[in-house]
C-alpha positions in Angstrom: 0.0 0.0 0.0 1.8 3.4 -1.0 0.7 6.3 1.3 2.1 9.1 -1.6 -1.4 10.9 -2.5 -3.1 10.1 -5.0 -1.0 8.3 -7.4 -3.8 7.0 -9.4 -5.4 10.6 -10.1 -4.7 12.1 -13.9 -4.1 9.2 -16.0 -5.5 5.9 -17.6 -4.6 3.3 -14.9 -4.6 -0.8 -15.1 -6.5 -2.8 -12.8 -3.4 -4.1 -10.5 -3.0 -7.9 -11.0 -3.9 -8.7 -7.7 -4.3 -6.8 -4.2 -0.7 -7.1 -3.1 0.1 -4.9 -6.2 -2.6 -2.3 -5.4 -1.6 0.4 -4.3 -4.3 2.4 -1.9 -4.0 6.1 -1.7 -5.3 8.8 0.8 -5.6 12.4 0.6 -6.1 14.9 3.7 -9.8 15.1 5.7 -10.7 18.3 4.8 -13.0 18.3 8.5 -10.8 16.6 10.7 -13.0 18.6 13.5 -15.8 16.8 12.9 -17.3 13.2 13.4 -18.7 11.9 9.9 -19.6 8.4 8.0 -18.2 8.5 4.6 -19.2 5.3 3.1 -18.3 3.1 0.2 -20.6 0.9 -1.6 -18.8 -1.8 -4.2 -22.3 -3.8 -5.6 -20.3 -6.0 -7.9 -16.5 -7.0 -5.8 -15.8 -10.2 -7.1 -13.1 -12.9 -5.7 -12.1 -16.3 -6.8 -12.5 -19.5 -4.8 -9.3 -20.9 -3.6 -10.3 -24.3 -3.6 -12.4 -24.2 -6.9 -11.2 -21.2 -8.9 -15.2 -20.6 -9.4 -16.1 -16.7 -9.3 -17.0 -15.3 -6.0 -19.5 -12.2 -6.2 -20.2 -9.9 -3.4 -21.8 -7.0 -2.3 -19.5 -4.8 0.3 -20.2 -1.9 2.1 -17.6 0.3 3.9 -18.2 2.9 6.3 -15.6 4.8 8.2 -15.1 7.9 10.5 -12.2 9.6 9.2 -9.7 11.1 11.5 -7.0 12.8 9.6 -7.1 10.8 6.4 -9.7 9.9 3.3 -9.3 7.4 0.9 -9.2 8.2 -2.4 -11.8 6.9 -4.3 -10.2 6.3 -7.4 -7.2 3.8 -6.0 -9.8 1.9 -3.6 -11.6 1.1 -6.7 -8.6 0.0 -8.4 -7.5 -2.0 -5.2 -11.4 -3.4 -5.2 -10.9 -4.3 -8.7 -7.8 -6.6 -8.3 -9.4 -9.4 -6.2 -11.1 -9.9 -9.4 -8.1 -12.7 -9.8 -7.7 -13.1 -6.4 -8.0 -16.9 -4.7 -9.2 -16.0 -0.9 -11.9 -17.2 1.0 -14.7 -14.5 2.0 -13.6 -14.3 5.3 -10.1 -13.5 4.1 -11.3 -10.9 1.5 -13.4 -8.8 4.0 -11.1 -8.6 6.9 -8.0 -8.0 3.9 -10.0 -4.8 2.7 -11.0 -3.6 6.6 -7.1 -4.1 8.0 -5.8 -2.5 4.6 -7.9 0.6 5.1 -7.6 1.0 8.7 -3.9 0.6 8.0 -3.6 3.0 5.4 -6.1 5.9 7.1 -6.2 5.2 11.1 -9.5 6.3 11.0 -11.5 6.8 14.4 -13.8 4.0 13.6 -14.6 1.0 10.4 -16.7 -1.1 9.7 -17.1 -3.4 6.6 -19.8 -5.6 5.5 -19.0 -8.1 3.0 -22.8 -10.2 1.8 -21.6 -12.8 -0.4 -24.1 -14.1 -2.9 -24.6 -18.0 -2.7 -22.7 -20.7 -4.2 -23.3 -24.0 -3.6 -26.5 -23.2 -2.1 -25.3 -21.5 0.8 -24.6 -17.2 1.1 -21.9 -16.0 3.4 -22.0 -12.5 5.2 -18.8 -11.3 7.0 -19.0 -8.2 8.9 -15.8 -6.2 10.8 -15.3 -3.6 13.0 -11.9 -1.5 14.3 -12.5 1.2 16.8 -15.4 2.6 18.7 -18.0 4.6 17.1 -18.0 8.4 18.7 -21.0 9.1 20.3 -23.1 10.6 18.8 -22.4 9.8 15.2 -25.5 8.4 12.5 -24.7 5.3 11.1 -27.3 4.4 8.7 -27.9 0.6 8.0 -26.0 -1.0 5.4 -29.0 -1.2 3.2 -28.6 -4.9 2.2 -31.5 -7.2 2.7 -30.7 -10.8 4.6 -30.4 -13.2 1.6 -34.1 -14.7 0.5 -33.6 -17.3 -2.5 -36.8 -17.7 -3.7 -38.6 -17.2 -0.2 
């Protein structure tokens, strides 16, 4: 993960070949006064089985209170992009893109919602948390119905 700002801003960029080539970028909080969610919503993340190879599809949901860093849109969705060839299991994948983040930002509080859509019969939701929420702070729900089939 490369902490120089906004390397990705400007130009045509690949999709990185995998996430340990992805390079996350953050930029200064313009508010670093003030408690706030900033959320990300990535509808279509998709991973590879390890075992299988088989396509993994997910819908994840970040949302953080920044301290004194934002990502930057632009390289998260590049560092998104490159589990597309990725073998991890979901667990793996969510608590990867959590830990990266909170690496890269220290923000006052994460948390990360990873609703995997079923394979084999059988969805998998993995949800993580770093840091406390400060009181006070609106978190709206994630927005992403419990998994129905054909119910």
């Amino acid at each position: 993960m490369s902490k120089k700002p906004v390397a990705a801003l400007g130009h045509q960029s690949a999709l990185p070949a995998s996430p340990d080539d992805a390079k996350l970028d953050r930029v200064p909080n313009p508010h670093p006064d003030a408690d706030y969610v900033a959320r990300f919503t990535a509808p279509e993340f998709t991973s590879l089985c390890p075992v299988t190879g088989q396509p993994d599809f997910a819908h994840l949901v970040i949302d953080y209170v920044p301290d004194r860093w934002l990502v930057e849109s632009k390289s998260l969705k590049l560092y998104l992009g490159s589990f597309r060839n990725h073998g991890a299991f979901h667990e793996d994948c969510t608590l990867r893109i959590g830990k990266d983040i909170v690496g890269l930002l220290k923000p006052r509080w994460l948390r990360i919602g990873g609703y995997f859509y079923p394979r084999g019969g059988m969805p998998i939701d993995v949800f993580w948390q770093s840091g406390k929420l400060p009181a006070g702070v609106w978190v709206p729900d994630q927005g992403v119905a419990p998994y129905r089939g054909r119910g």
